[in-house]
N, C-alpha and C positions, 0 to 999 in steps of 0.2 A: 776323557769323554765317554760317551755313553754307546752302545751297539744297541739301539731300538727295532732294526730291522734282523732278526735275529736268522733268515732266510740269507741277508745279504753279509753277514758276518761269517757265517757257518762256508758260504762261496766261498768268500775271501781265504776262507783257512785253506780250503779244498786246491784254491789257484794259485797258494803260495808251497803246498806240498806235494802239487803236479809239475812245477818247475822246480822241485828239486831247493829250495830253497830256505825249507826249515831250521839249518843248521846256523846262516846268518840273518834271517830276517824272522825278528818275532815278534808274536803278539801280547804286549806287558801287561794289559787289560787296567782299570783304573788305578793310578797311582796316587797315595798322597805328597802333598806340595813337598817335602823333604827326598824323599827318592826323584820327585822329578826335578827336582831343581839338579838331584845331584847325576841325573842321565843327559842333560840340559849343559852343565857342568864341564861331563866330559866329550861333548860329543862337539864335530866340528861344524857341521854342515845342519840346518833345519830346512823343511820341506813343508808351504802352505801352497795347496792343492786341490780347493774346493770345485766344483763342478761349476757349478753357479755363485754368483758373489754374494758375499757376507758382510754381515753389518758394521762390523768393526775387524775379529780375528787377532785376537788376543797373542795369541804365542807369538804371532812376528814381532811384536815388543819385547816379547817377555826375552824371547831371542837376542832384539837385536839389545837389550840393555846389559848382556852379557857380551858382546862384543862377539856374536855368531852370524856366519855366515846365511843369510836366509833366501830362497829361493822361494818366488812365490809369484804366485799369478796377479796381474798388474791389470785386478779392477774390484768393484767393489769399499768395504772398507783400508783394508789394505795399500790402495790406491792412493792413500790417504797418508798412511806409516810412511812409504817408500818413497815419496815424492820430495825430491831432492838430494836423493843420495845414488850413489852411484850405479848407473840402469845396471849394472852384472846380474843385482839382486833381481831385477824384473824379469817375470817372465810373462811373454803374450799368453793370454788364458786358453788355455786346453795344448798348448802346445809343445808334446811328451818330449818331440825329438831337443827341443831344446835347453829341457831338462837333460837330457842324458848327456848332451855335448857340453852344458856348463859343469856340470859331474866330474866329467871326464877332463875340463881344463883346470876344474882345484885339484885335484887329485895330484897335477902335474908342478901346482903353487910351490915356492919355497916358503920357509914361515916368515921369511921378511915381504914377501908377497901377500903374504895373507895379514902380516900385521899393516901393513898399508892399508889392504881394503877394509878390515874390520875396525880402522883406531879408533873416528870420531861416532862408531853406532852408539854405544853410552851414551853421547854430550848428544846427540840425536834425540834419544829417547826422553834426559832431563828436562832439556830444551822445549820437548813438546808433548811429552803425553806422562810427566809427572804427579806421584800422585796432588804435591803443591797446587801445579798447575789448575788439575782438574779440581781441588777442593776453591780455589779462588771464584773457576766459573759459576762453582755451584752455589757458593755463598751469593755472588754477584747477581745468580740468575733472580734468588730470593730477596732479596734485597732491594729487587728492581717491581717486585710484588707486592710488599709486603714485610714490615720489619720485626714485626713483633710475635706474630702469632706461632702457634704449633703446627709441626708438621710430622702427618700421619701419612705413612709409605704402604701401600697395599702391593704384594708382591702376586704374582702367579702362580696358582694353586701348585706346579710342577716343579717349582721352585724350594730346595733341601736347604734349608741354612743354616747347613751348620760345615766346620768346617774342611770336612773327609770328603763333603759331596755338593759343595758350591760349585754354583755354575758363572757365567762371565758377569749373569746378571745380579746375583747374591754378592758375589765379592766387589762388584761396583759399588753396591748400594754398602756393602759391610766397611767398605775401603771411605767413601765419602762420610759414614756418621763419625767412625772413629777418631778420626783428625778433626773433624767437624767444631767448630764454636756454637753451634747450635743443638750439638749432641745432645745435653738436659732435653730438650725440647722435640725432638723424634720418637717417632716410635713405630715399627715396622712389624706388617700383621701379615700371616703368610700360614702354612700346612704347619702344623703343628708338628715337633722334634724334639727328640730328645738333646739337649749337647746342644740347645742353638748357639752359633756366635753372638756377642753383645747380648749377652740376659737380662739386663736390665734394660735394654731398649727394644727387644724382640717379645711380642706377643704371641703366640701361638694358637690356631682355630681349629679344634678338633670340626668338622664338616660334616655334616648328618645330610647327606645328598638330596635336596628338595626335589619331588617330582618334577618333570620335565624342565628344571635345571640343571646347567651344569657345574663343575666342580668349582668354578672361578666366583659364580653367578652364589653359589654357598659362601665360598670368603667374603663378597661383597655383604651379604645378607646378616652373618654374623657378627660381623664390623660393626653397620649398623646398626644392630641390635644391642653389643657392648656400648657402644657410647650415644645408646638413644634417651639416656636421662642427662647427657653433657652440652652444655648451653653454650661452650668456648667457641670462640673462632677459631680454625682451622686451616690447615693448607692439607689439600688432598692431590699426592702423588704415586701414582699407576703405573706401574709397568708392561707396555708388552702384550697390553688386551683394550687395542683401542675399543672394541663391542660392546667393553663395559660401560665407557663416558657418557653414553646417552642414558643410561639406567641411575647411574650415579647422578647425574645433573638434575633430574625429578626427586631424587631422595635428598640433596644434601644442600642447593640451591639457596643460600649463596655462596656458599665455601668455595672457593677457588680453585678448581683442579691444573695439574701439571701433568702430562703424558708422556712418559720416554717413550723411546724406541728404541730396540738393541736389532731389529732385524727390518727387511723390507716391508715397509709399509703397503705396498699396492696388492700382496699377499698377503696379508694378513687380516682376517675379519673384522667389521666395522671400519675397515679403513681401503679396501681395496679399488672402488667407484672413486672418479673425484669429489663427485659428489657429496659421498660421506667423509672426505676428510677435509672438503670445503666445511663443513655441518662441522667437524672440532674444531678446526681452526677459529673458527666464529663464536666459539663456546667453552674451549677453556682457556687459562692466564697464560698459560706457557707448555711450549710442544722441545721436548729436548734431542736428539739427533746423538747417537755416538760417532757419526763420521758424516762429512759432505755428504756423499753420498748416499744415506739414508734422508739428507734434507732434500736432494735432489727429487730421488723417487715420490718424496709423499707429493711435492708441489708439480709432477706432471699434471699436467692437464688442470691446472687451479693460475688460475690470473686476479691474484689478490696479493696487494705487499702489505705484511704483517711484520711488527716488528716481536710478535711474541714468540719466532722462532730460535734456537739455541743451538750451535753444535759444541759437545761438550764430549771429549771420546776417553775413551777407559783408559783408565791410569796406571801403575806399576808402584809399588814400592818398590827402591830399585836401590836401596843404602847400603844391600849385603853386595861385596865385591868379589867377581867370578874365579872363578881357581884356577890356575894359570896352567896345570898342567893334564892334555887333553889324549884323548884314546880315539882312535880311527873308527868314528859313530857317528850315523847318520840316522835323525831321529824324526818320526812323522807323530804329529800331537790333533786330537780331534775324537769325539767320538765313531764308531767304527759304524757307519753309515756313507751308500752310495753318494750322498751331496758335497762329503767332507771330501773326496777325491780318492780314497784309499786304496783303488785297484790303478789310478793314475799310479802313484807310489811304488805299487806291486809292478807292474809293467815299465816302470822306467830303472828299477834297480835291476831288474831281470837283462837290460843289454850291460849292465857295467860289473853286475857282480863273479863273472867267471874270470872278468880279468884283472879285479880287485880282491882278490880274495881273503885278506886281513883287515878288511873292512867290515864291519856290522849294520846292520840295518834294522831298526827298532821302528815299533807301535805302538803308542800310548793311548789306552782308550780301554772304556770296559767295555763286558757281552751285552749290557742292556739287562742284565735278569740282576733284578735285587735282591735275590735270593743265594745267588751264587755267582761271582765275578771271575771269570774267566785269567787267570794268572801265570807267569812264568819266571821264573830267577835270570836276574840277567848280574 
């Protein structure tokens, strides 16, 4: 993950080398998928910790389909992963003390303790957030639209896709064309990269910033512009920028739009009023959800039943099997930002780590500067 706040990154160092802590807890700054996978690997214990909830929260999968221990706050998307498996993993949200006391009760596990608790998280993850799974909904969702036509995916401007610097929403969309029976027929427009994934289905928009647009409001414009001598029927799916639907449905009218959501809707522009997301619902084919609860939030305060809503949540390739042999590592994944929890992390390893001392404590996540990524050899 990313460190955009680059004030609350620089703390974060500061409050982890005023307790003294530098020697077991560090910051690995972005990792690609092969190193994490193999810090992931060896490590026993994962920690999701956001301040506020998240739209889905990726790594408690990625976790639990390694068969790891995960610790995590029990609302949001998450809410979603955890539910039905055994509460240990739940934690009430913000609540540090009970992080440390379940800390302090693995620590005390024998490994036939631990392989109890951890046996059925695999057949968990298969079960329900496969990438299978999710390519079935997605076909299904199209399918329930529309069987024929092409579909064009417009990504958001901040979105890197390629594969060093994918974020939850690039590898969804990367993870769904791949497998996809519809693959020929996609084709995903987004900031232009060098090294994108899928090159034959990825288009790229070098963006020439129009006056008192913004950068999003540029990809839309360019988009338009390439396939403004193209007469095809279409399917137009958005990620992530409901502000854009109203702009698009004047330009592209009658092409059918489709809207994910990978975060809270009632926060996010063009969608935050009920109003305005009474105003999509009524106007595009289909509204997709990566968890309940992003379906939850956008329908506060809206008393309409539509059946063009979808929850569809992020998937896993999950075929490579986990290494059996682990090192005493407790690993926090997230960009290094106040919302992602990361001084919770800092202040809850701080009562357990003088009396665990052969235990390590890792950060995944870079400084936020693209220039130079903040790194450490672990």
């Amino acid at each position: 993950g990313s460190a955009t706040n680059k004030k609350y990154y620089n703390d974060l160092k500061n409050e982890i080398k005023k307790n003294k802590l530098t020697k077991i807890c560090k910051v690995l700054g972005n990792l690609n998928s092969i190193d994490f996978r193999s810090l992931l690997d060896l490590s026993n214990i994962v920690l999701s910790l956001p301040i506020s909830p998240e739209g889905f929260g990726r790594t408690v999968s990625e976790a639990f389909s390694m068969n790891k221990v995960v610790l995590a706050f029990n609302y949001g998307g998450v809410k979603d992963q955890i539910r039905g498996l055994d509460p240990f993993f739940s934690i009430k949200p913000l609540d540090y003390d009970e992080i440390y006391f379940k800390i302090k009760q693995l620590e005390q596990y024998s490994q036939i303790e631990m392989n109890n608790l951890t046996r059925d998280l695999r057949k968990h993850v298969e079960d329900n957030f496969s990438l299978k799974s999710m390519l079935e909904n997605y076909e299904n969702l199209y399918q329930s639209i529309i069987l024929w036509m092409k579909i064009d995916i417009i990504l958001p401007f901040k979105e890197n896709f390629t594969v060093s610097k994918a974020s939850a929403v690039s590898t969804s969309v990367k993870n769904s064309i791949t497998f996809s029976s519809y693959k020929d027929d996609i084709r995903v427009y987004g900031q232009f990269v060098q090294s994108p994934m899928l090159e034959n289905n990825f288009i790229g928009i070098k963006t020439n910033k129009f006056i008192h647009f913004s950068n999003n409001i540029s990809i839309i414009k360019n988009y338009l512009k390439l396939n403004s001598s193209k007469k095809e029927k279409k399917l137009i799916e958005v990620h992530n920028r409901p502000y854009l639907i109203k702009y698009l449905l004047k330009k592209i009218n009658p092409n059918p739009i489709v809207l994910y959501f990978h975060n809270d809707p009632t926060k996010m522009k063009g969608s935050i009023s009920p109003k305005e997301r009474e105003y999509i619902l009524k106007n595009v084919s289909g509204l997709v959800f990566v968890s309940q609860f992003l379906k939850d939030k956008f329908l506060e305060g809206i008393n309409i039943k539509s059946s063009k809503l979808f929850v569809i949540p992020n998937s896993l390739n999950i075929n490579k099997n986990a290494l059996l042999k682990k090192r005493k590592k407790i690993l926090f994944v997230g960009r290094i930002v106040e919302e992602k929890g990361v001084d919770i992390y800092v202040n809850a390893i701080k009562k357990v780590a003088d009396k665990f001392p052969e235990w390590e404590f890792l950060l995944i996540g870079n400084s936020g500067s693209r220039k130079k990524i903040f790194k450490n050899n672990f």
